[in-house]
mmCIF file as gemmi writes it, N, C-alpha and C atoms, coordinates in Angstrom:
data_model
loop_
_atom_site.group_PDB
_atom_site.id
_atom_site.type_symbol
_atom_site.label_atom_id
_atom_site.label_alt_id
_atom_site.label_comp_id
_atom_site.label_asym_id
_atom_site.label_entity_id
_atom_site.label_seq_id
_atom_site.pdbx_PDB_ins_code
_atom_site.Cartn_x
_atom_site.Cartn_y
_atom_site.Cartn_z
_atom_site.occupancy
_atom_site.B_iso_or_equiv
_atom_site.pdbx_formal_charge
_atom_site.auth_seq_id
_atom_site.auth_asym_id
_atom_site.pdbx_PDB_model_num
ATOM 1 N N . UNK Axp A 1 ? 113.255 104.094 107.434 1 0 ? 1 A 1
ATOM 2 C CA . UNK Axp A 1 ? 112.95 104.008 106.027 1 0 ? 1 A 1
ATOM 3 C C . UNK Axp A 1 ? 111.903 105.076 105.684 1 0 ? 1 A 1
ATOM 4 N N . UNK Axp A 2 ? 112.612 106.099 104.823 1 0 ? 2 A 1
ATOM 5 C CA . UNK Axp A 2 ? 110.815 106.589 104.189 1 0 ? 2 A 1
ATOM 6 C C . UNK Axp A 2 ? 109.712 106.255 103.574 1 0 ? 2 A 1
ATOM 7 N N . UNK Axp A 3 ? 108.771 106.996 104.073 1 0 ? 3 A 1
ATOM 8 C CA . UNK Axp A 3 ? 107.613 106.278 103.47 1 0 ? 3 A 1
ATOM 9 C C . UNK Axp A 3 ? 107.277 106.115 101.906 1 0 ? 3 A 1
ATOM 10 N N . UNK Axp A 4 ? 108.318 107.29 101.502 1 0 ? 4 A 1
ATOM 11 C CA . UNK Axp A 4 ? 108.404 106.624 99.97 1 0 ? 4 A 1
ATOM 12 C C . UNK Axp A 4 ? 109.16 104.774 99.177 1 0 ? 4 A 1
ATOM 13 N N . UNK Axp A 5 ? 109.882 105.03 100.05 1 0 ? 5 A 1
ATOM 14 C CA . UNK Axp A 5 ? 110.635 104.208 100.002 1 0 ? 5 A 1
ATOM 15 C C . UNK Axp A 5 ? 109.608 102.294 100.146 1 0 ? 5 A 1
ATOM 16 N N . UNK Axp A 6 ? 108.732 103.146 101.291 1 0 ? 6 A 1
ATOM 17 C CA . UNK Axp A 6 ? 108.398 101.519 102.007 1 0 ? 6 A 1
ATOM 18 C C . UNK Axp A 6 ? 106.815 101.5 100.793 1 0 ? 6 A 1
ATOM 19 N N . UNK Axp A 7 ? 106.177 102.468 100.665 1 0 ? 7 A 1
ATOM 20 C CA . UNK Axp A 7 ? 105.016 102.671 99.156 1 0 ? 7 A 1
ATOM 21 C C . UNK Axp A 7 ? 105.706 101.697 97.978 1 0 ? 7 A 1
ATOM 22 N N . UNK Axp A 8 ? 106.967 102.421 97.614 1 0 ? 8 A 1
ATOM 23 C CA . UNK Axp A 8 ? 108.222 101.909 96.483 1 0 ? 8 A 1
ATOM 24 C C . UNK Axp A 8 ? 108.304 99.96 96.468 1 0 ? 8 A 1
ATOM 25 N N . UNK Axp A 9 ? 108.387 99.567 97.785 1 0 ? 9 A 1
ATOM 26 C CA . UNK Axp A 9 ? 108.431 98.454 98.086 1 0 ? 9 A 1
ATOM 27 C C . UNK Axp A 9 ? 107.197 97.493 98.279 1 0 ? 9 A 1
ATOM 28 N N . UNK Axp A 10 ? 106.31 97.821 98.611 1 0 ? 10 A 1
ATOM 29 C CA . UNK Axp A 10 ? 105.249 97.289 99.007 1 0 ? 10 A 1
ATOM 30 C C . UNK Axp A 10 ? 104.498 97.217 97.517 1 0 ? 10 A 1
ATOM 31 N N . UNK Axp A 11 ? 104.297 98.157 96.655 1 0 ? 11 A 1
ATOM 32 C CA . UNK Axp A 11 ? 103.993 98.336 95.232 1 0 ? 11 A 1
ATOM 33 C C . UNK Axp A 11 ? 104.923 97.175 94.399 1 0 ? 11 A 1
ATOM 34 N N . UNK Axp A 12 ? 105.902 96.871 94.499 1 0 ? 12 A 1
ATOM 35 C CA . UNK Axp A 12 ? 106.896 96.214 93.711 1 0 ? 12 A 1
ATOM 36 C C . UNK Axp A 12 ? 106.265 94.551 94.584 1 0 ? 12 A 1
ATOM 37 N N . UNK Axp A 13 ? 106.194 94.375 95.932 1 0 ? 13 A 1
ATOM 38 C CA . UNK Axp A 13 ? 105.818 93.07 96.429 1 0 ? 13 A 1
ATOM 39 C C . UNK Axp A 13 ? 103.815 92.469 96.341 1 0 ? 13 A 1
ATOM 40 N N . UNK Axp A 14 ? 103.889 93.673 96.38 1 0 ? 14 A 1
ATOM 41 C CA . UNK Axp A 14 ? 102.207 93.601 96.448 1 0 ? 14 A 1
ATOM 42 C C . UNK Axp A 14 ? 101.271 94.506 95.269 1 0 ? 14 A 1
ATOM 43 N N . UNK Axp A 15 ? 101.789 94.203 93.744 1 0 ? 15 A 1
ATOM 44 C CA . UNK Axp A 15 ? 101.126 95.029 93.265 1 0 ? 15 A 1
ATOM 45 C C . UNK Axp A 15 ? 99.488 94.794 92.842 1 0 ? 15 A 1
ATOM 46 N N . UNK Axp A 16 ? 99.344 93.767 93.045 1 0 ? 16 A 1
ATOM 47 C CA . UNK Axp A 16 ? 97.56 93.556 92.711 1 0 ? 16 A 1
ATOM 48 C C . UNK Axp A 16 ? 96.964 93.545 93.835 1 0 ? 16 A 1
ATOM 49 N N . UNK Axp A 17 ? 97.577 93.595 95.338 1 0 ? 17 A 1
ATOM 50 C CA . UNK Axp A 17 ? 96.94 93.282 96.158 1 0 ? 17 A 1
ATOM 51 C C . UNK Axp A 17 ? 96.245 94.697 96.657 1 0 ? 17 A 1
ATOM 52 N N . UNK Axp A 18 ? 94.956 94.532 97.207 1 0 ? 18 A 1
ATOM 53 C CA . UNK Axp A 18 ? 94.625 95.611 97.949 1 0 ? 18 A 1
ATOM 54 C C . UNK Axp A 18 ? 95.136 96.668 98.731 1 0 ? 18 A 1
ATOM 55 N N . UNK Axp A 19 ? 95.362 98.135 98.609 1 0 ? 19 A 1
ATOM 56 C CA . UNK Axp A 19 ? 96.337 98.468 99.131 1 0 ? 19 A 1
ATOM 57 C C . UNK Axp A 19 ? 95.533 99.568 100.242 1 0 ? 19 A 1
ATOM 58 N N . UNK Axp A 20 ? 94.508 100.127 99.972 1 0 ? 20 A 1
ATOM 59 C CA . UNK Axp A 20 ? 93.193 100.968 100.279 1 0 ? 20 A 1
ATOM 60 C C . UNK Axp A 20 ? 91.989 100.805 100.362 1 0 ? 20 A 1
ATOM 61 N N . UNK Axp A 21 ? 91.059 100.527 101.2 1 0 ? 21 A 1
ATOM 62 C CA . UNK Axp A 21 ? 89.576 100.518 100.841 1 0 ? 21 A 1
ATOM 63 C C . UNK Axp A 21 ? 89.081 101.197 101.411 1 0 ? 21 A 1
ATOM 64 N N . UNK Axp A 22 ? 88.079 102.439 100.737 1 0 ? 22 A 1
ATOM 65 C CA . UNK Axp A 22 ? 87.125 103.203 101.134 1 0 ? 22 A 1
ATOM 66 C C . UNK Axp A 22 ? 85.986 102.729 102.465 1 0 ? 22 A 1
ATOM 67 N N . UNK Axp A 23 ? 86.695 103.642 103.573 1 0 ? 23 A 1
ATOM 68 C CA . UNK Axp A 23 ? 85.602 103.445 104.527 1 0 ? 23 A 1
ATOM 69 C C . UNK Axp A 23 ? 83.767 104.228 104.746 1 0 ? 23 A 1
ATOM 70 N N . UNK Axp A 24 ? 83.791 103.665 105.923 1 0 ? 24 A 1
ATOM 71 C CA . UNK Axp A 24 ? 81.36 104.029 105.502 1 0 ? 24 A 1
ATOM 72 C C . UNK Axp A 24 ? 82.154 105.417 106.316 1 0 ? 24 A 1
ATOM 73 N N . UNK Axp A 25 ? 81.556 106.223 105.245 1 0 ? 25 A 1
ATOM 74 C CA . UNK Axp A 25 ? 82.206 108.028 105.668 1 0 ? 25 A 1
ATOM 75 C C . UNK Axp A 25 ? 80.386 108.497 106.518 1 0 ? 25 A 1
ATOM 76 N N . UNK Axp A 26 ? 79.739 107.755 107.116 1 0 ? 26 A 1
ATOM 77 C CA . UNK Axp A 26 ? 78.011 108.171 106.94 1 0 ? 26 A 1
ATOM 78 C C . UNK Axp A 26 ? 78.412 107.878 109.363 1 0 ? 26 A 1
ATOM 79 N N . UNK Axp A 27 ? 79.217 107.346 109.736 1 0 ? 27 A 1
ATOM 80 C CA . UNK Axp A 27 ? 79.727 107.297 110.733 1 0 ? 27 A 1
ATOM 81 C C . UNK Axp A 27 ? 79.812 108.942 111.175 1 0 ? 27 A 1
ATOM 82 N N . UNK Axp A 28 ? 78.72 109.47 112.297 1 0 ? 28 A 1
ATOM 83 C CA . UNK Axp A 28 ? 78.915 110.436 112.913 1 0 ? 28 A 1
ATOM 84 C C . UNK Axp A 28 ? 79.614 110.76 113.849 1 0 ? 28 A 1
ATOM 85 N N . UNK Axp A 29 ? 79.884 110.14 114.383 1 0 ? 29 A 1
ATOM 86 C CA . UNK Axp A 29 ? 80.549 110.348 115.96 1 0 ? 29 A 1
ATOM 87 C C . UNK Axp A 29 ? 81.387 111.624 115.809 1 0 ? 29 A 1
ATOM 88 N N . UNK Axp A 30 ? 81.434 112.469 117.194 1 0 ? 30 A 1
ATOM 89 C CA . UNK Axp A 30 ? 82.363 113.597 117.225 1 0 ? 30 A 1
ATOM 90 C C . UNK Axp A 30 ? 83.444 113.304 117.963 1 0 ? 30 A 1
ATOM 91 N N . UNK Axp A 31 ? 83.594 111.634 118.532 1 0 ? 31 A 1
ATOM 92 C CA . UNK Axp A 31 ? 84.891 111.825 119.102 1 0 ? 31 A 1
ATOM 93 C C . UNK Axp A 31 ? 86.39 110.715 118.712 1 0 ? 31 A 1
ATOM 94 N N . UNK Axp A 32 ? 87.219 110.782 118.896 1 0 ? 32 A 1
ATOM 95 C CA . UNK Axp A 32 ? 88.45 110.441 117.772 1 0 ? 32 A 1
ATOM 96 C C . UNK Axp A 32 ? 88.023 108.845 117.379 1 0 ? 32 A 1
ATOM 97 N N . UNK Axp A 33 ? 87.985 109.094 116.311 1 0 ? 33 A 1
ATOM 98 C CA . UNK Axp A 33 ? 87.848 107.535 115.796 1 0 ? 33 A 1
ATOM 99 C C . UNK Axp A 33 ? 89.104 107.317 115.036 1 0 ? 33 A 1
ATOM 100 N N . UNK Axp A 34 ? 89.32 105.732 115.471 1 0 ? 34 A 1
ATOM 101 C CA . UNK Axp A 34 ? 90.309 105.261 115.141 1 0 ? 34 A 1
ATOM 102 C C . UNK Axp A 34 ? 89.678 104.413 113.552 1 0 ? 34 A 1
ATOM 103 N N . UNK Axp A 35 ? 90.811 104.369 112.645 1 0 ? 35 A 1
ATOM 104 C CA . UNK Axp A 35 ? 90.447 103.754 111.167 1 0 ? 35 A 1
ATOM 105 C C . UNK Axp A 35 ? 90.115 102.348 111.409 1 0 ? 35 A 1
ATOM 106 N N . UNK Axp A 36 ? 90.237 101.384 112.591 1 0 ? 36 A 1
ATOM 107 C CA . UNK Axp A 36 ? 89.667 100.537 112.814 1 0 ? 36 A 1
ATOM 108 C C . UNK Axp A 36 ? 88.841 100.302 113.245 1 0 ? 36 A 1
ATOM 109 N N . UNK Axp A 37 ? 87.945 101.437 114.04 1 0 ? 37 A 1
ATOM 110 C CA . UNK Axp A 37 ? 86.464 101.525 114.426 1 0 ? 37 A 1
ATOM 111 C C . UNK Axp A 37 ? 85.452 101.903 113.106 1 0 ? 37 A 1
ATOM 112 N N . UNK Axp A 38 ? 86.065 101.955 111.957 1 0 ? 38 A 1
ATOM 113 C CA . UNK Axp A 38 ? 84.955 102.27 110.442 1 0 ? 38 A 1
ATOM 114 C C . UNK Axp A 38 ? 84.933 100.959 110.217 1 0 ? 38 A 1
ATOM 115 N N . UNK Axp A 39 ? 83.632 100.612 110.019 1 0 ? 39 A 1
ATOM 116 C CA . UNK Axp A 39 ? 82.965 100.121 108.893 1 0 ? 39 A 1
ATOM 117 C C . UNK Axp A 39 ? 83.307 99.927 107.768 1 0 ? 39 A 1
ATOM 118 N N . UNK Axp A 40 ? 83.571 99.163 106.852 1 0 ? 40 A 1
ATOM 119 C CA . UNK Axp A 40 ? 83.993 99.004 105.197 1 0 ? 40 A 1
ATOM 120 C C . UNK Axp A 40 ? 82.525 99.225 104.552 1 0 ? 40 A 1
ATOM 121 N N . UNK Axp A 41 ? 83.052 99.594 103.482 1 0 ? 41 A 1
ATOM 122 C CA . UNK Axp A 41 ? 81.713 99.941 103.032 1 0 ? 41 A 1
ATOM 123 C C . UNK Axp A 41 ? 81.09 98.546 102.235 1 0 ? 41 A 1
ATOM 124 N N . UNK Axp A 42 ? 80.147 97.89 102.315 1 0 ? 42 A 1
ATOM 125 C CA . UNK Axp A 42 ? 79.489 96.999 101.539 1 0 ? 42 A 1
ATOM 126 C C . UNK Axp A 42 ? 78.655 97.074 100.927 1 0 ? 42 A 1
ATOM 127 N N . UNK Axp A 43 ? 78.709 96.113 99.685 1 0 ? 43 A 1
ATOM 128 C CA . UNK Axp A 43 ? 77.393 96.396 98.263 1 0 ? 43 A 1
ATOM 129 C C . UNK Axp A 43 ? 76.409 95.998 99.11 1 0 ? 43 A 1
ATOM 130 N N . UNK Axp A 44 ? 75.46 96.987 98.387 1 0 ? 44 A 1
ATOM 131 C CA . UNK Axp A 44 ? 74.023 96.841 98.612 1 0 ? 44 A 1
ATOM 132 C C . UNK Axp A 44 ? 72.982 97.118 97.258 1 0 ? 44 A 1
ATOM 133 N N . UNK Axp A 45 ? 71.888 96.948 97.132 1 0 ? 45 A 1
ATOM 134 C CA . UNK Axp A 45 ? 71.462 96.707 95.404 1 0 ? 45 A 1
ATOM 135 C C . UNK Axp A 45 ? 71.341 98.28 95.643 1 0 ? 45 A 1
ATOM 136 N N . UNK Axp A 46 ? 71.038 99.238 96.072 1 0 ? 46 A 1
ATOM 137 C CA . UNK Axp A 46 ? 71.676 100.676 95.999 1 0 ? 46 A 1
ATOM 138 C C . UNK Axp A 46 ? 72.816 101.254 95.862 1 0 ? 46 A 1
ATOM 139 N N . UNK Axp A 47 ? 73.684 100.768 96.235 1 0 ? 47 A 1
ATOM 140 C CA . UNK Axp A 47 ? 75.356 101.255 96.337 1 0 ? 47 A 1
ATOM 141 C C . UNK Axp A 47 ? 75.713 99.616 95.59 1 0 ? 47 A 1
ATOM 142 N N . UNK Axp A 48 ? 76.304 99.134 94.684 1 0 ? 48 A 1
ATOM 143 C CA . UNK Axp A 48 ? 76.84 98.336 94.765 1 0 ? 48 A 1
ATOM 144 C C . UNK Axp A 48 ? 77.924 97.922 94.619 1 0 ? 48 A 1
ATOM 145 N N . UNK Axp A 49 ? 78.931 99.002 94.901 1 0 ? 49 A 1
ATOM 146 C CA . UNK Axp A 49 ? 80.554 98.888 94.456 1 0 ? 49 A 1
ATOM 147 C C . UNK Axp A 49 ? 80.947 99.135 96.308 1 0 ? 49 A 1
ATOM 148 N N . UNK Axp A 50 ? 82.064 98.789 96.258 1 0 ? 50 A 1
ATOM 149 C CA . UNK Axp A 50 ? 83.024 99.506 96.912 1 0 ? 50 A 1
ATOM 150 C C . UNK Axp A 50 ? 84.706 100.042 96.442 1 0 ? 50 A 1
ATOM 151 N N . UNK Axp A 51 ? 85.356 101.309 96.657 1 0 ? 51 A 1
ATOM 152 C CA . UNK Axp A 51 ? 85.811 102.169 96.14 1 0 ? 51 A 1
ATOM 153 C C . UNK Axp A 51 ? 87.525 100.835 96.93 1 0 ? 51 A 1
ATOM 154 N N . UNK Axp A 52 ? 87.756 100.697 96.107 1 0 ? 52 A 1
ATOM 155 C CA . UNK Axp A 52 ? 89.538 99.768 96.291 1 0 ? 52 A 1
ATOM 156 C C . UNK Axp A 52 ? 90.732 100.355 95.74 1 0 ? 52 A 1
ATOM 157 N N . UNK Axp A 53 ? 91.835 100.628 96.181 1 0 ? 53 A 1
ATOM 158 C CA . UNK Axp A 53 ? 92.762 100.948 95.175 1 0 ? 53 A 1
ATOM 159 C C . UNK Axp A 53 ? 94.238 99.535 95.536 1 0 ? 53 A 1
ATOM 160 N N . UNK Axp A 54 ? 94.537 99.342 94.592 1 0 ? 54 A 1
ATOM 161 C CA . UNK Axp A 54 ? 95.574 98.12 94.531 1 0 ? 54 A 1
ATOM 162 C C . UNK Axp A 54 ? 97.13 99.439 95.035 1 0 ? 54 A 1
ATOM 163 N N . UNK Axp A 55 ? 98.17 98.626 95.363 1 0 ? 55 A 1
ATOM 164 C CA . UNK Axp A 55 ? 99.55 98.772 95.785 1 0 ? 55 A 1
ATOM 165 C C . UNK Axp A 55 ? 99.798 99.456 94.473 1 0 ? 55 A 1
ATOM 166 N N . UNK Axp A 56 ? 100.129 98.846 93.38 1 0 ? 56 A 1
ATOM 167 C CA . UNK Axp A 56 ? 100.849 99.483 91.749 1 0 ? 56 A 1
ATOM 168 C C . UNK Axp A 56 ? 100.056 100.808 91.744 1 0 ? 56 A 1
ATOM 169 N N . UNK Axp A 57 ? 98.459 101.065 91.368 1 0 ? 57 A 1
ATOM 170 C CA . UNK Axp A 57 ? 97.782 101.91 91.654 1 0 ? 57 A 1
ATOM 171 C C . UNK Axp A 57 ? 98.204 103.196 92.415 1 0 ? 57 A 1
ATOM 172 N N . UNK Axp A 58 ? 98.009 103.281 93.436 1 0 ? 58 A 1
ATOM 173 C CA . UNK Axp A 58 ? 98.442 103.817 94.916 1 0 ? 58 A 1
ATOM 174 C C . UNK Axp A 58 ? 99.84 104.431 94.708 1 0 ? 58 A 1
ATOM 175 N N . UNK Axp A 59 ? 100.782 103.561 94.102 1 0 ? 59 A 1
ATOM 176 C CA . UNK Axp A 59 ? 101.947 104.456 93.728 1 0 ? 59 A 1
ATOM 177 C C . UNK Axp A 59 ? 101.875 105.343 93.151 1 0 ? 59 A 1
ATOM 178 N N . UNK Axp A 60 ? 101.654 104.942 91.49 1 0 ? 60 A 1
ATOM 179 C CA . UNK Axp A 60 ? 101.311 105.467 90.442 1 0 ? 60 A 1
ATOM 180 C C . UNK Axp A 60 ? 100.8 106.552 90.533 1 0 ? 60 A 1
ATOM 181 N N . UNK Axp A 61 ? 99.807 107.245 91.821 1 0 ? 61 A 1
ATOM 182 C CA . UNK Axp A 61 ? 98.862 107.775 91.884 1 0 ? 61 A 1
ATOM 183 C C . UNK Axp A 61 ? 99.739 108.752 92.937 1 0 ? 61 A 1
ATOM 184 N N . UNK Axp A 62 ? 100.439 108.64 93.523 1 0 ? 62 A 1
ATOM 185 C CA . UNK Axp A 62 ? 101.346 109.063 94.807 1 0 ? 62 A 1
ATOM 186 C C . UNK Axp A 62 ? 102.522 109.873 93.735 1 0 ? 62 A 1
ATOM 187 N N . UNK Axp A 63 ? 103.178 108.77 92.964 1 0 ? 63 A 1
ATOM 188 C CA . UNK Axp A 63 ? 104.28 109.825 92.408 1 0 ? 63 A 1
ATOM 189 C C . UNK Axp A 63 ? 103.808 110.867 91.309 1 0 ? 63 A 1
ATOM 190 N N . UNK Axp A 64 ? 102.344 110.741 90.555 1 0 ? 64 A 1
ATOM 191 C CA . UNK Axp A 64 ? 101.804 112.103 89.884 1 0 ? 64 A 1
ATOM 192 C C . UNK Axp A 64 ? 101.376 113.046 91.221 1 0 ? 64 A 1
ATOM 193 N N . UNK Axp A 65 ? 101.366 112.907 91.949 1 0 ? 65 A 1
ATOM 194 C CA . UNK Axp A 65 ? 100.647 113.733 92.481 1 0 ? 65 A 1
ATOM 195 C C . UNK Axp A 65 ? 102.363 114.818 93.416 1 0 ? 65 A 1
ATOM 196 N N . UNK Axp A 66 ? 103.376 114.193 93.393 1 0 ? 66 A 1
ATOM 197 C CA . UNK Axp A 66 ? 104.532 114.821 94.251 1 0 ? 66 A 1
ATOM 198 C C . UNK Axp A 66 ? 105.226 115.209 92.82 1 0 ? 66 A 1
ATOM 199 N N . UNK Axp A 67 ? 105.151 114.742 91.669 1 0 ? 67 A 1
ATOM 200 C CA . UNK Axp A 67 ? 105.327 115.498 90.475 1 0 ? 67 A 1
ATOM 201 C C . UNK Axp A 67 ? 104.795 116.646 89.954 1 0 ? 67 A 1
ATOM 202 N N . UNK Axp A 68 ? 103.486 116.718 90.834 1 0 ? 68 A 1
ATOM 203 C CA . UNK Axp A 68 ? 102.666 118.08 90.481 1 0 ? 68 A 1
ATOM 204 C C . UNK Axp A 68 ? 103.428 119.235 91.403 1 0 ? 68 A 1
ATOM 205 N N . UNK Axp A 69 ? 103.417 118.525 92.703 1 0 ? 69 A 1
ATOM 206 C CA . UNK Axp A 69 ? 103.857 119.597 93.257 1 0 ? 69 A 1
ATOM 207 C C . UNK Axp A 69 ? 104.992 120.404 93.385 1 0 ? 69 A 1
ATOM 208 N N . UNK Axp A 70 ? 105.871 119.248 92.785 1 0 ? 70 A 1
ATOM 209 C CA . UNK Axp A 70 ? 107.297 119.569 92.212 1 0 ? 70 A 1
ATOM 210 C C . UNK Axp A 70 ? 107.591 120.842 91.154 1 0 ? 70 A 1
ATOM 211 N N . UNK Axp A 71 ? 106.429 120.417 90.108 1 0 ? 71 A 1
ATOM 212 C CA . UNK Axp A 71 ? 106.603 121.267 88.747 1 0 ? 71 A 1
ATOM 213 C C . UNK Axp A 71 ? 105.993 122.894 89.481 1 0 ? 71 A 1
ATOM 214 N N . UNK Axp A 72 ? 105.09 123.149 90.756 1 0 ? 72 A 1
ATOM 215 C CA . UNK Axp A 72 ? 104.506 124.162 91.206 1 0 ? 72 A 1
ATOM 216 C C . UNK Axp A 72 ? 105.642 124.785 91.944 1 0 ? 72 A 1
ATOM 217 N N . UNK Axp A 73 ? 106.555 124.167 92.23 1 0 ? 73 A 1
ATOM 218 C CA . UNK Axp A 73 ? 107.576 124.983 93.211 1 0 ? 73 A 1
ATOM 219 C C . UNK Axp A 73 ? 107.775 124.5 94.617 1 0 ? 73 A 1
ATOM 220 N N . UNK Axp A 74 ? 106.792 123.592 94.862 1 0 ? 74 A 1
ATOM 221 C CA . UNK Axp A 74 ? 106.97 123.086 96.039 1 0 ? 74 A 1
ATOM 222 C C . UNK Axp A 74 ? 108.316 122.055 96.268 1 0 ? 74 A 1
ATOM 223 N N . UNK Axp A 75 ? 109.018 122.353 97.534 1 0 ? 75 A 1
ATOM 224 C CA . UNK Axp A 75 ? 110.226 121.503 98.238 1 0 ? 75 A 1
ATOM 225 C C . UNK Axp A 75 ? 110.243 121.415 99.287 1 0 ? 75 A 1
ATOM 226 N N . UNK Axp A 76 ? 111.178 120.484 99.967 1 0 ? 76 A 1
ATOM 227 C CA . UNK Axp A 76 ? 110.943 120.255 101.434 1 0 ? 76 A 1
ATOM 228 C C . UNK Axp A 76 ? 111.347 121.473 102.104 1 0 ? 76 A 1
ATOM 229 N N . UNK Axp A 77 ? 110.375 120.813 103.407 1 0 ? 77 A 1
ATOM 230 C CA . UNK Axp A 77 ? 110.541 121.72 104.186 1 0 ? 77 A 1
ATOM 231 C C . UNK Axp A 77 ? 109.339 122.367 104.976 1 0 ? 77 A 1
């Protein structure tokens, strides 16, 4: 299945649900970190958001962005 395809689906089953959350980017290490060795980022009365994007979102945001590159000339390959 492509990954458009499975975005396409997951957006249509899961559209309010969390689809992304901004990890703690302040993690130095120089050697391969895996996205499950980050940290989430948590409010603090200094920072008090953390950065989320929902499934509907995430699409939405996926097909402007392969529409841009479309209208530039870009195709597979």
């Amino acid at each position: 299945m492509p990954i458009t395809d499975l975005l396409e689906q997951n957006a249509e089953k899961y559209a309010n649900e969390v689809a992304l959350v901004e990890v703690n980017p302040q993690i130095t290490e120089k050697r391969r970190v895996l996205w499950k060795d980050y940290d989430l980022i948590q409010p603090t009365s200094s920072q008090w958001y953390r950065r989320e994007i929902t499934w509907s979102v995430f699409n939405e945001k996926a097909n402007r962005f392969a529409q841009l590159l479309m209208s530039r000339g870009v195709k597979k390959g």
